[in-house]
C-alpha positions in Angstrom: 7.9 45.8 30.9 11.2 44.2 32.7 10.4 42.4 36.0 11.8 44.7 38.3 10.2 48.1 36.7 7.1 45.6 37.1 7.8 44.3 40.8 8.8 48.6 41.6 4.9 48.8 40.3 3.7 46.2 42.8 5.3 47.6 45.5 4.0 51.0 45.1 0.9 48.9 44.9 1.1 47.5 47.8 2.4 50.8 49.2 -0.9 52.6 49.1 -3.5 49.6 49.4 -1.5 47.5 52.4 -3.0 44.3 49.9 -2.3 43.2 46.6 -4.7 40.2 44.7 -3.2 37.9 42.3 -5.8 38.4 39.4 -6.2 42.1 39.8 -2.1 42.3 39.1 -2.1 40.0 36.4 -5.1 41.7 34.7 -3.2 45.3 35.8 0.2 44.3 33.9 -1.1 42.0 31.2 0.9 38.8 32.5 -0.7 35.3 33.6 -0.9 34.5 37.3 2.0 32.5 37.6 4.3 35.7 36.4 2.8 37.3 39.3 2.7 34.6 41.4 7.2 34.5 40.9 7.0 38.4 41.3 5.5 38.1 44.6 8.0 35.3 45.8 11.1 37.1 45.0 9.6 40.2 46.9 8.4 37.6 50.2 12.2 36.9 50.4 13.1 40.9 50.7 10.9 41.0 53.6 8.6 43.6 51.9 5.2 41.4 52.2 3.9 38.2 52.9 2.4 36.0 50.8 -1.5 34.9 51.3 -4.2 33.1 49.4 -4.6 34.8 45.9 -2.0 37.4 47.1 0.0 39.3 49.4 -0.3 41.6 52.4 2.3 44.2 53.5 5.1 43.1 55.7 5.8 45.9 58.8 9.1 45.0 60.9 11.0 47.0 63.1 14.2 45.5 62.1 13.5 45.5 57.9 14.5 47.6 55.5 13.7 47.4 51.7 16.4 48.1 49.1 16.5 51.7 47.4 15.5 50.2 44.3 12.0 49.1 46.0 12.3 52.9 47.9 12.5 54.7 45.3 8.9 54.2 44.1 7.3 54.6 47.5 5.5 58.3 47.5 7.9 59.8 44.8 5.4 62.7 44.7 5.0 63.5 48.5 9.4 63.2 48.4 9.7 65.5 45.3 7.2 68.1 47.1 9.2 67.8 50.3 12.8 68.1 47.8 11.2 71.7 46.6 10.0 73.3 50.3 13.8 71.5 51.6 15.8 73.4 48.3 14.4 76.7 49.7 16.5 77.0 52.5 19.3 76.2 50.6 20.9 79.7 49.8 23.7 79.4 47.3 27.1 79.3 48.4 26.3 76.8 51.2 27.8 74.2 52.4 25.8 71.3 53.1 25.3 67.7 54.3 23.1 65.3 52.6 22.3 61.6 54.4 21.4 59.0 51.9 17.4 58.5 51.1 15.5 58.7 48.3 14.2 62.2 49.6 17.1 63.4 49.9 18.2 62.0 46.2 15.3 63.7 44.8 17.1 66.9 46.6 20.1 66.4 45.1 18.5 66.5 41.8 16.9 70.1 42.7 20.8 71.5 43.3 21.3 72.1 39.5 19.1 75.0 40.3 21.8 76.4 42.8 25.2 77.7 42.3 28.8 77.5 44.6 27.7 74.9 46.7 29.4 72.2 48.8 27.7 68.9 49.6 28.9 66.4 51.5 27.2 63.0 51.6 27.8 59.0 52.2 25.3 58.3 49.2 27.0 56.9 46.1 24.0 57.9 43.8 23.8 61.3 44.9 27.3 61.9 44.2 26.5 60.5 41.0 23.9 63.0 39.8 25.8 65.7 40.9 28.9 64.7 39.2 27.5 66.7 36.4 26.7 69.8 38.7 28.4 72.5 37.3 27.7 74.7 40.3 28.0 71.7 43.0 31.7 70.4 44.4 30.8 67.3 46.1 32.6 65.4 48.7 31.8 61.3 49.0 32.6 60.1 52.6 34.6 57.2 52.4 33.5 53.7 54.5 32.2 50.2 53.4 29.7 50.1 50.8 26.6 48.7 51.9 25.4 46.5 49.2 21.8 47.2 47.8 21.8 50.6 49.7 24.2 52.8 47.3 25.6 54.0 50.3 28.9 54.0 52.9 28.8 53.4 56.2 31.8 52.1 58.5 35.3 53.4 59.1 35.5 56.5 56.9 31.9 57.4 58.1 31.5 56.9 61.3 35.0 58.1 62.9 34.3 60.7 64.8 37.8 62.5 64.4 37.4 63.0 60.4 33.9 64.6 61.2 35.6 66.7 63.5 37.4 68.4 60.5 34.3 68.8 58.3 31.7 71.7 59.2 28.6 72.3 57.1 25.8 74.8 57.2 23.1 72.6 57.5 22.3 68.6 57.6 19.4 67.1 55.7 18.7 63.7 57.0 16.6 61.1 55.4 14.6 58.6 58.3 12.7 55.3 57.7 10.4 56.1 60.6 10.0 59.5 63.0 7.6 59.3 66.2 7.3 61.8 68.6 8.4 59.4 71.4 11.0 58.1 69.8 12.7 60.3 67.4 14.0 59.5 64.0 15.0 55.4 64.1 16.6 53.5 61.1 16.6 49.5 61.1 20.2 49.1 60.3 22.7 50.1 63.7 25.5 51.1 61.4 23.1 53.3 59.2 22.5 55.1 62.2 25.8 55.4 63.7 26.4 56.9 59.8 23.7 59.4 60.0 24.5 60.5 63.7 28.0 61.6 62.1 26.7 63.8 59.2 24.7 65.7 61.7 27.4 66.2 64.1 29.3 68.4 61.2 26.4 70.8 61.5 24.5 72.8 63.6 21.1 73.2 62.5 19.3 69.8 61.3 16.3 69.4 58.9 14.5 66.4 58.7 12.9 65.1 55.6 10.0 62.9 56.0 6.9 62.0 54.6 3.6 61.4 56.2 3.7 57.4 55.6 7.0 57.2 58.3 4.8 58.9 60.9 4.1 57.0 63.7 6.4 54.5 63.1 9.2 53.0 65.1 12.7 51.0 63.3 15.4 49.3 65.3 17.9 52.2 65.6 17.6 55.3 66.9 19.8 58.4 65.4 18.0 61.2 66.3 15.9 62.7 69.3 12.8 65.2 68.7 15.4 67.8 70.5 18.1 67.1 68.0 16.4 68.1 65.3 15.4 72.0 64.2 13.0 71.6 61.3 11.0 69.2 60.0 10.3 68.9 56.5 7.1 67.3 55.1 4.0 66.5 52.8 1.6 66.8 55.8 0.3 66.9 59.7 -2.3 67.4 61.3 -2.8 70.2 63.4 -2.4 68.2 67.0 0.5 66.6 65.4 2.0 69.8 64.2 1.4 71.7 67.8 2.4 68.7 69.9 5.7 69.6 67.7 6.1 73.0 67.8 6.2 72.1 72.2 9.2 70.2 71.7 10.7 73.3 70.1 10.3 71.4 66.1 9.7 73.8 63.8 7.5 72.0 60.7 7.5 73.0 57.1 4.6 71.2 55.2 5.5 71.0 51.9 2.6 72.6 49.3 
């Protein structure tokens, strides 16, 4: 096993359990301590956890943001649940916007399955898999590439007068954290300013988001409860879901 399939393993670790132990990973993977022991010092300097006695404990910031490589093994099977229930109300011939997330790249991989679509999108990866769409013509927004995020964001992105000349059917946005006081918040500023344009091309918005983002509150706002129409996810609870359906949010829990 390569370090960083091994580190992806930690982190989804880490994910579910909020606490990782030194012995228990080493045992897990079949490495010695001190393996495990450089695997958790190289994730300490993302900013994913912090380092303790005999292991590490999740790191939660407002303002951080781990890499899609470390994203990507978060809750893949809540995000490819939510990816089916979101391709449904795709109808073929659509035109659509997708925001970059690893939701919405597991969507992208669900488009094969429709035919004379248009997606537009800022995420270099999803215009990668779909490359080889047959049914798909994809447009890549143009920008600044953030490093580590396979995505633009920037001039190219963010001006408002070359949105102005796209207009898709619908917008599925990708969020790092959704709270019903606060909306749908990202910790990066240009992010957001990135994902406030690819809604602004459509008129109805869906939000993908998994239950582990509930609750929780990033830097940068991009989205009020009111700005979005549907939300798309693996599960709420019945308070949560009514308390939504008063601010006019329609929610789709994925089965």
């Amino acid at each position: 096993m390569y370090a960083e399939e091994r580190r992806i393993k930690i982190i989804a670790v880490l994910s579910k359990d909020k606490t990782v132990d030194v012995n228990k990973l080493a045992h897990t993977f079949g490495v010695s301590g001190a393996t495990i022991r450089s695997d958790l010092h190289n994730l300490e300097r993302t900013g994913i956890l912090t380092r303790t006695h005999g292991g590490a404990i999740e790191a939660t910031k407002t303002g951080f943001e781990s890499d899609m490589g470390n994203r990507a093994a978060e809750h893949l099977a809540a995000k490819q649940k939510i990816a089916r229930s979101a391709l449904a109300q795709i109808e073929e011939g659509a035109t659509i916007a997708l925001d970059t997330g690893t939701t919405t790249l597991e969507l992208a991989r669900c488009l094969f399955q429709r035919r004379r679509l248009t997606v537009v999108t800022n995420d270099i990866l999803i215009a990668r898999v779909l490359e080889t769409a047959t049914g798909v013509q994809t447009i890549l927004l143009g920008g600044v590439i953030r490093k580590g995020f396979h995505c633009t964001v920037g001039p190219g992105t963010t001006d408002p007068a070359a949105a102005a000349k796209l207009t898709v059917d619908k917008a599925f946005m990708a969020a790092n954290s959704f709270a019903l006081a606060n909306g749908a918040t990202t910790p990066d500023i240009q992010q957001a300013e990135a994902k406030k344009r690819l809604m602004a091309m459509s008129s109805k918005i869906f939000l993908l988001c998994d239950k582990s983002k509930f609750g929780k509150v990033s830097f940068a706002q991009f989205a009020r409860v009111n700005d979005i129409h549907v939300l798309i996810t693996d599960f709420m609870s019945g308070a949560d879901c009514r308390s939504c359906k008063k601010r006019g949010l329609q929610v789709i829990v994925a089965s």
